[in-house]
N, C-alpha and C positions, 0 to 999 in steps of 0.2 A: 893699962896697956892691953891693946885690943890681940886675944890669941887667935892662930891658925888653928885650923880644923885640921888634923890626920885623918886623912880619909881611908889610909891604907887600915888607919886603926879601928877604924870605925866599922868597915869590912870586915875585919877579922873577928868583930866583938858581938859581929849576928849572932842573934840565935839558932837559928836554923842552917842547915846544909843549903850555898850562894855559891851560883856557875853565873861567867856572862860569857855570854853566846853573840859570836857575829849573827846577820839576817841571812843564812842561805846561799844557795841551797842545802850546802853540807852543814852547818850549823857551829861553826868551829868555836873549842872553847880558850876563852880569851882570858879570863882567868879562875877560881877557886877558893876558896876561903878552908882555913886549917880543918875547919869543923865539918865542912864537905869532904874533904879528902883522910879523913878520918874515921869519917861514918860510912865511906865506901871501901876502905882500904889499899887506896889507891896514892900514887905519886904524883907530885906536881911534873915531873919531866914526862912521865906519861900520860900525861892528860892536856897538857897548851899547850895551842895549834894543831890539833888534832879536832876531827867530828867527834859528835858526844855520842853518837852510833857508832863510832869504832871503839872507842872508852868501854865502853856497857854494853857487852855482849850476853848472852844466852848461857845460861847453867846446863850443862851439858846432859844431864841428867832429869831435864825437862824437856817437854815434845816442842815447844814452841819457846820463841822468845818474849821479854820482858815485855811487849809492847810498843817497839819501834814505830810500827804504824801510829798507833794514835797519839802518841809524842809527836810525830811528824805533824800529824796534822793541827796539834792544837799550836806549837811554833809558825807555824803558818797562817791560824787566823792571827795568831798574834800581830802578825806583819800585814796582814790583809785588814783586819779590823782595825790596828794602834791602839787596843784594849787589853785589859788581861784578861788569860783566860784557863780556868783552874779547873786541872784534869779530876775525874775518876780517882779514887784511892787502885792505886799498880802494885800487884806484886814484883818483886826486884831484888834478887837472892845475891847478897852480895859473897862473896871469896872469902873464906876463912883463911889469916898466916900461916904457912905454915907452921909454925910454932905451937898456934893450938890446934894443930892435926888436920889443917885443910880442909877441902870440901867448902860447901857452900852453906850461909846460913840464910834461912828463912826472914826476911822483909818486907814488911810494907810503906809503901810514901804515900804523901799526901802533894801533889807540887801542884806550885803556883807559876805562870810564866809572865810578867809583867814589860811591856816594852819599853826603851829610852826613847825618848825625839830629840831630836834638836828641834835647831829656830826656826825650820821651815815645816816644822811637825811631822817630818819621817820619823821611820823608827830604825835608830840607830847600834843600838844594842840590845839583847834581850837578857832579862833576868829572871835565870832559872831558879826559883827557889824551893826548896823541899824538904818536908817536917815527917819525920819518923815516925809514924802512928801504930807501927806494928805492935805495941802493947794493947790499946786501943783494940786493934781488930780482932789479935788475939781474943780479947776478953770479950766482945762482943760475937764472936763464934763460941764461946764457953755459956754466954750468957743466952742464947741462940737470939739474938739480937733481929732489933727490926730491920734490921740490912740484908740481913740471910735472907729474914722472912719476904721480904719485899722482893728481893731476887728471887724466891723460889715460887712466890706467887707469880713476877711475872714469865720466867719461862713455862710456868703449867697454864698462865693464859694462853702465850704462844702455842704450845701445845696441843691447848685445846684448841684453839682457830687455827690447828691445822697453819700455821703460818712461825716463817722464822726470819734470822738476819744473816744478811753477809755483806764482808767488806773483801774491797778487791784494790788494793796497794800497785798500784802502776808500776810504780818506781824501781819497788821488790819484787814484783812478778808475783806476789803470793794474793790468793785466794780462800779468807778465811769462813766459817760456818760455825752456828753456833750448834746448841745442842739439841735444839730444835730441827734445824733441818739435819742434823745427822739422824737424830731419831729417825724424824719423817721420812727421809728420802735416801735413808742408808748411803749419806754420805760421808767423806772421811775432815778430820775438823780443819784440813787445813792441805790447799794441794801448791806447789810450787815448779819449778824450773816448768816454763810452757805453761803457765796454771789454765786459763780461756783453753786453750786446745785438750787437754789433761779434764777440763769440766764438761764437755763437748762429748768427750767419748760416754756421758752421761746423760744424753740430749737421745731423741727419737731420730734418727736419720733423716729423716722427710722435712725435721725442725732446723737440723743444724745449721746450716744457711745462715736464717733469721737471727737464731743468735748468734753466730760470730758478727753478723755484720753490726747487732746493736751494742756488743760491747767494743767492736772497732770506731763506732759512735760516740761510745764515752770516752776513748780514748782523744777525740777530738773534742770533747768537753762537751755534749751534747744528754742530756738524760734518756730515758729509756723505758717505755711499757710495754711488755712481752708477753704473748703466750704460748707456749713450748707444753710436748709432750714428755715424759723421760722414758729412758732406756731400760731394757733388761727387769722389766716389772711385771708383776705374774697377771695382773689388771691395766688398762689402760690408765695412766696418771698423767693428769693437765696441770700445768702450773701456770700461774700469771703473776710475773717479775717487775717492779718498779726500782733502778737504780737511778740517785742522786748524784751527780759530777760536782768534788770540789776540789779548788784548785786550788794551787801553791802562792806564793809571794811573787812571784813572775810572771800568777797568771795563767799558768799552763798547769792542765788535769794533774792532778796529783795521787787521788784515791774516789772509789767510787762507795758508797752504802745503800745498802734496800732491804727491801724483804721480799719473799714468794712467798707464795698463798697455794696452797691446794686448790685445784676447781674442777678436780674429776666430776663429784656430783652435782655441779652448776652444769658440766659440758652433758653428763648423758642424760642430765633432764632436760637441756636444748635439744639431746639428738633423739629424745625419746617422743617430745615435743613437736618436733618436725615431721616423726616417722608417723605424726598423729594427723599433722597439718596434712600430711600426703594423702594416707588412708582418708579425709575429710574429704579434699580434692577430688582424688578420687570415688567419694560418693556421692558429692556433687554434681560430678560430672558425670555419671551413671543417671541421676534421676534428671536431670537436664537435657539429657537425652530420649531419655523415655519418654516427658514431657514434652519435648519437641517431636518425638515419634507420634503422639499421642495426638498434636498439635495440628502437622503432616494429614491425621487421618480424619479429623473431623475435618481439615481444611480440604480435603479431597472429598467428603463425604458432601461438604457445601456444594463444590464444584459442580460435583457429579446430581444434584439437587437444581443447581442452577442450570446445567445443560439439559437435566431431559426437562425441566421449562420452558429453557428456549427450544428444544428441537418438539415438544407437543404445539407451543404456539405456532410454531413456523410448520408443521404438520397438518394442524388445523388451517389456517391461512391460504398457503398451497395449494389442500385438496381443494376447499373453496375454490380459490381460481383457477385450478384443473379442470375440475367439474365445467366449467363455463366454456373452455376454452376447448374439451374432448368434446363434450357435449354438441356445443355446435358444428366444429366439425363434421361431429358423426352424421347429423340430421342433413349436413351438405353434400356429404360422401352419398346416404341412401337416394333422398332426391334427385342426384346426381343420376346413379344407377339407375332411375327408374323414369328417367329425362326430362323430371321437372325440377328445372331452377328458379323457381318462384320464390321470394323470401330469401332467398342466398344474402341481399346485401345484410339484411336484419341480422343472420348467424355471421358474418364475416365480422361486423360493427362489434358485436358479443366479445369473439373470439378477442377481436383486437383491445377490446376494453379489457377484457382478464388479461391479458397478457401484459398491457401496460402497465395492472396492475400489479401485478407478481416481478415487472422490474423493477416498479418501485419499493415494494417489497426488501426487494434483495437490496436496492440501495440503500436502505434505510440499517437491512442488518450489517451492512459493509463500513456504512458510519458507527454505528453502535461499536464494532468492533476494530476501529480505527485503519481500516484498508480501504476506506473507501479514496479512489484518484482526487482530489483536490487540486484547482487549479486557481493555485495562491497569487492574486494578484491587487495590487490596489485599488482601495474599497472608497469610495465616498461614502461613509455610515448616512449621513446625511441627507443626501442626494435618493440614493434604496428606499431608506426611510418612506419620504416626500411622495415616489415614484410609487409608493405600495397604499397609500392612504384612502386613496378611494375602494380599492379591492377589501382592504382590510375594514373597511366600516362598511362594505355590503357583507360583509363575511359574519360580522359580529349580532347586526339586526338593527333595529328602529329603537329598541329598551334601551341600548348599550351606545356610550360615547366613547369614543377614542380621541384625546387631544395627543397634544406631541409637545417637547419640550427641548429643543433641540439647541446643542451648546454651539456657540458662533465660535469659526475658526479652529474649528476642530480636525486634528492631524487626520491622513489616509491610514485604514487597517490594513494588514496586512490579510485576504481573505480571498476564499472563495464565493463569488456572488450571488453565484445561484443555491448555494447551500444556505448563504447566508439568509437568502430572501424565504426559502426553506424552512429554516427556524423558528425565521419571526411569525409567519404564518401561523407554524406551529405551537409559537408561544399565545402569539392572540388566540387561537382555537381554544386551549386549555383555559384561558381566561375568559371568556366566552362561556365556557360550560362550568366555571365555578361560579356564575353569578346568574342562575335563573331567572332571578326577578328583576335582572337590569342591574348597571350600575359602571360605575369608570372604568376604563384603561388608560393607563399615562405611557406614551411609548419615551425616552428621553435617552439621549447622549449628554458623553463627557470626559473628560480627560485623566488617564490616572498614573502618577508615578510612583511605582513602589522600588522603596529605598534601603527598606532595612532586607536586612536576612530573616529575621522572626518574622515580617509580615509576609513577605513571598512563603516562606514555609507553611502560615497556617493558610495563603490564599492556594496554593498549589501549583506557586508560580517560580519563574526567575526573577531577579530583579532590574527591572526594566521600565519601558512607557508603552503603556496601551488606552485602547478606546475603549469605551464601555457603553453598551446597548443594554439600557432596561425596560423591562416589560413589568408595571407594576397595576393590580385589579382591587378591587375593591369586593372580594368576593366571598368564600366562604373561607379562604382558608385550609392549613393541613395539620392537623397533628404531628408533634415530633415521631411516634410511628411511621406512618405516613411518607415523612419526610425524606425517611430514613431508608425508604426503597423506590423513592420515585426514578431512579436513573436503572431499578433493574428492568431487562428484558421484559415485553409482556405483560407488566406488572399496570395495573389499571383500575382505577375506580368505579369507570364507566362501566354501564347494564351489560352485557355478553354482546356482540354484536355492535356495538357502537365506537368499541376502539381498538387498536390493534397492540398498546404498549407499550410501542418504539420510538414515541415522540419526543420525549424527555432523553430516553437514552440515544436518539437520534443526532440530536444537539449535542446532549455533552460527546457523543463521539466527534464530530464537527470541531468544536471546542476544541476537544484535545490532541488533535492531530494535528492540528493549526498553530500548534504551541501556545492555548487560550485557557480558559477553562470558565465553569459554571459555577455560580452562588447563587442558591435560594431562601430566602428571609420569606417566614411563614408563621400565620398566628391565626387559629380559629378566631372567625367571628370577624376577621378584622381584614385578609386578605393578604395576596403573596406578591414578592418581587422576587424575579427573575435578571439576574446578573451577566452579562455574557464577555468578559472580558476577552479582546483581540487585541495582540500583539502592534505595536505602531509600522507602516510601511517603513523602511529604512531605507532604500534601491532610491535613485537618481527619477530625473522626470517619467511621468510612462503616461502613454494615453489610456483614461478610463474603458474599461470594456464595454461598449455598446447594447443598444437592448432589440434593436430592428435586423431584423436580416428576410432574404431575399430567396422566393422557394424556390426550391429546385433546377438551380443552373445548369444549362449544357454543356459538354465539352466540346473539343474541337480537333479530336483527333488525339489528342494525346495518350501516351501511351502507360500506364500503370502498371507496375509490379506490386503480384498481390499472396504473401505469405503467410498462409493459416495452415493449421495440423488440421481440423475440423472440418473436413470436406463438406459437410452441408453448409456452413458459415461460408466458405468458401465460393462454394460456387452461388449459393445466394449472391455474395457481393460481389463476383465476375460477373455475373446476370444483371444485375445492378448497373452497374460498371459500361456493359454493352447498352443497355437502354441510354444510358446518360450521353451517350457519343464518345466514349473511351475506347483505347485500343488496350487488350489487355495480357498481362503473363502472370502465370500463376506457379507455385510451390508452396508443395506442404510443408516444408521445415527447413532448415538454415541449408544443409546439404545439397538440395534441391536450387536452393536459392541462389550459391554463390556460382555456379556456371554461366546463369544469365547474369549477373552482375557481371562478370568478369568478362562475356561475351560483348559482342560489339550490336549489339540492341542499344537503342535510343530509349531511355526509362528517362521520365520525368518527373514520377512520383513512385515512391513505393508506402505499400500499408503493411504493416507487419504484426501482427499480435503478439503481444511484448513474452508472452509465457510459451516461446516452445521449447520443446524437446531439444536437450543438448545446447547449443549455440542461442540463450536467447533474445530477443525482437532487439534490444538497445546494441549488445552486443555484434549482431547484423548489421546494424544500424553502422555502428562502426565502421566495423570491414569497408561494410560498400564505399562510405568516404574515403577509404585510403586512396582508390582510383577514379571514384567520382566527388570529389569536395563538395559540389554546389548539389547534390541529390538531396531533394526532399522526402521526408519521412512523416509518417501518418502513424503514430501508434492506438491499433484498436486493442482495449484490454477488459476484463469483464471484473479481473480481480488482481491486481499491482500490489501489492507489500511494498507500503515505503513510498511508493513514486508518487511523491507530490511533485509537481510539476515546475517548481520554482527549483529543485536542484534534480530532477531526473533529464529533462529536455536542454540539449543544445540546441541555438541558431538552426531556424529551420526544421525544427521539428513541432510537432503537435501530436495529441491525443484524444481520441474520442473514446467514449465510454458505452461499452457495450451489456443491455442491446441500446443499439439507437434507430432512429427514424429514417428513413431512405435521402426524407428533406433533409434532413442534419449531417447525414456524410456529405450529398449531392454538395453541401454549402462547404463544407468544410473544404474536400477536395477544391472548388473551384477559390475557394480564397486563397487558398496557399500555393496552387500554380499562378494565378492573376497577380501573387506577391513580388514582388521585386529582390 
């Protein structure tokens, strides 16, 4: 006959002290075994249905309780994991009877918490089991056991790393410390009611902030790594706090665990660190200074090297055509006095040769220095070229060949013609004198787009399309010395007397104002190319600039407004002005000017010298339009910053560049009244 199991009996005949516990929150005890409530001294009427946190209280006679907190929390992984899970050996002083004189006796347990499931694998009940081991412990603190020893080696590690634990109980509001940080940080084991706010007044003011809000963090189940200063310390002390969030059977924060760490001496080897970085910084920046001071001085020193160069060349140069130009003069002046004008044409021709000279002079240094007027307009490269070929191969000699290599279809430059024509000249001359004993010139065009950033960078360009005019010889050649100063002022290879300099730096000034620039490819023994890149025209159709003009037209009465500061310039070109058949009015600077503008005179041209005093020539220029729109304007200027003519001149303006030739105003004037 098959027997029933007593299970009530079976319960009772544990060996161990057996609670079963509902899952939470409160933990309530469902029921007891004789030998549990035996070995705690307790009743069954006061123990079911009740929490096992109201059961087992605190011996009053101790600073803290049994261990609430981490009973809570291993019942909780219980439910969280569906595993068992077996705490710490807990002190736990139970209640002596009165009978044997009360008070509390000294225990230790061992418990196991194991959970039920049913059929769908919750866990339904939990089984509190717990074995008396307090003989046990006893005797391993008499025997000074490896448990002590292990405990006391690890708080003297803690200790020593300056580092300890704390638990912080949600639920209970308590915030416990071990004895590590109490040592360390002179705190107390254990703070309660408000504990976070209570911990706070132990925080650096400046920190407090930070940590309430990262344990209001945990409190949301979130973890936490902190660094905080503390309070009321005779030294600055840094801590850096790492707590862990775990939660109850519900899910929701339940207790927090971490540790701090001491990092005073990590922070003030950073701040010592820094004050080091600084003092560095700052010596950096003291010698980077000096250096660039240093820098400053030789670069001023260059400067100041490179100017009285140019101002000896242009010294020397000058007096030369002074000399020519006083000289004759004077010898016309004596003659004159003594009333023979014999030979005058010979010193006049003189005078007028030096002096042509010495303007081109000045235009040569005004290119060099990028102020030279430019009048930027579309170039046939091509066409120039073509139009120069016979000059240019009587220029070179009988020894020397000039072929041409000229690319078909090639776009308009954007350029000044006559500069341009300028250059080339000047580039065949130089090629010319590096081949004494004969040999090529290849003049060629061609088209070039640069596209990248690094190649305009090393060309000295933007990136765009342009033409390109090279001049390549067959000659001797330059050294990278050489090379390396052919664009400065004056600088020349040529015997004393044979060259004046500026021919190279002449160009590259041309070049660079043009928005162009110059490369030169050079190799003893083997010969150079000369690069001259220009910018492509971009403006709409335009007619090419012409090369015939027609000397010295008359006028017909018309009437000229003519304002120059420079009274000799001035009445020069009202003398001028009167031979040509002009009627004329004159002022020396704007102030002067705008009364006849404003008056009722018929002006049909005015010339203005763009640099006067106060109000100047464009400026003028202005005004008069406001009451005469269709008034034409003549700008004479000998030295313009900036006015290149493709954005200095409105409709109806033009500029000549002074000095010029009586024929060359004479034309100028009659084209632009004769213009429509």
């Amino acid at each position: 006959m098959k027997q029933e199991l007593d299970f009530q009996v079976l319960f009772e005949a544990l060996p161990h002290l057996v609670l079963v516990l509902s899952t939470g929150p409160e933990f309530i005890m469902l029921a007891a075994n004789e030998e549990r409530l035996r070995g705690t001294n307790t009743r069954r009427e006061d123990c079911i249905g009740r929490s096992i946190f109201e059961v087992f209280g605190k011996n009053p006679e101790e600073q803290s309780e049994f261990g609430a907190g981490v009973l809570r929390a291993s019942l909780e992984r219980v439910v969280q994991t569906r595993a068992p899970d077996r705490m710490a050996i807990t002190k736990y002083d139970i209640p002596r009877p009165a009978s044997e004189g009360g008070g509390f006796e000294v225990r230790y347990w061992s418990p196991l918490n194991t959970p039920v499931l049913n059929a769908q694998g919750e866990v339904v009940y939990i089984i509190h089991q717990t074995e008396d081991v307090t003989e046990q412990v006893i005797e391993q603190q008499r025997s000074n056991s490896s448990l002590k020893v292990t405990d006391e080696r690890f708080r003297a590690a803690l200790l020593a790393s300056e580092a300890g634990i704390f638990d912080w109980y949600i639920d209970e509001d308590r915030l416990y410390f071990d004895n590590a940080l109490q040592q360390l940080f002179k705190l107390p084991d254990v703070l309660t009611h408000n504990a976070i706010e209570r911990f706070v007044d132990y925080v650096h003011p400046d920190d407090r902030g930070q940590v309430r809000l990262s344990f209001a963090q945990c409190a949301q189940g979130r973890d936490f790594v902190l660094e905080f200063r503390l309070h009321r310390t005779a030294t600055e002390q840094w801590l850096v706090c790492k707590g862990k969030v775990f939660r109850d059977a519900s899910g929701s924060p339940s207790y927090v665990t971490g540790t701090c760490v001491d990092i005073s001496a990590r922070k003030q080897a950073e701040n010592t660190l820094r004050e080091l970085n600084e003092t560095l910084e700052a010596r950096v920046a003291a010698e980077v200074a000096e250096r660039t001071k240093a820098e400053d001085a030789l670069r001023q020193a260059q400067k100041m090297e490179a100017v009285g160069q140019l101002t000896g060349g242009i010294a020397h140069d000058f007096n030369n055509l002074l000399t020519g130009i006083i000289g004759s003069l004077e010898l016309m002046q004596r003659r004159h006095s003594m009333g023979d004008c014999k030979g005058d044409e010979r010193y006049i021709n003189a005078a007028v040769t030096s002096a042509q000279r010495a303007a081109a002079l000045t235009q040569r240094l005004l290119a060099f220095s990028r102020r030279q007027t430019l009048d930027l307009k579309p170039v046939d490269v091509n066409q120039l070229v073509a139009s120069l070929e016979d000059l240019l191969s009587r220029t070179t000699g009988e020894n020397i060949k000039v072929i041409t290599d000229l690319s078909a279809g090639l776009a308009l430059a954007c350029m000044d013609a006559n500069q341009l024509e300028s250059a080339l000249i000047n580039l065949i001359i130089n090629a010319r004198d590096a081949m004494p004993g004969g040999g090529l010139i290849t003049i060629s065009t061609d088209s070039r787009h640069i596209k990248s950033e690094h190649e305009a960078e090393l060309i000295g360009l933007k990136e765009d399309d342009y033409v390109v005019l090279t001049v390549s010889d067959t000659g001797t050649g330059m050294t990278p010395e050489i090379l390396a100063k052919v664009f400065e002022p004056f600088y020349t290879t040529k015997p004393i007397g044979q060259g004046t300099g500026l021919g190279l730096s002449m160009v590259y000034g041309y070049m660079k104002q043009a928005k162009g620039t110059v490369q030169i490819v050079s190799e003893p023994g083997i010969g150079t190319s000369v690069y001259l890149y220009m910018p492509c025209y971009k403006g709409g159709a335009s007619t090419l600039p012409g090369t015939t003009t027609e000397a010295s037209p008359l006028g017909s009465g018309e009437t000229v407004l003519v304002v120059e500061d420079e009274s000799v310039v001035r009445s020069l070109i009202v003398e001028v002005l009167d031979e040509l058949g002009y009627q004329t009015l004159e002022a020396a600077d704007a102030q002067e000017a705008i009364p006849l503008l404003e008056g009722n005179h018929e002006i049909d041209l005015m010339i203005t010298d763009v640099g006067l005093p106060g109000m100047n020539g464009r400026q003028l220029a202005d005004f008069a339009r406001l009451s005469r729109p269709e008034l034409k304007v003549l700008f004479a200027t000998g030295y313009a910053e900036g006015s290149n003519v493709s954005g200095y001149l409105a409709p109806n303006m033009e500029i000549i560049t002074k000095p010029f030739a009586i024929d060359a105003l004479a034309n100028k004037i009659n084209a632009m009244l004769k213009a429509s």
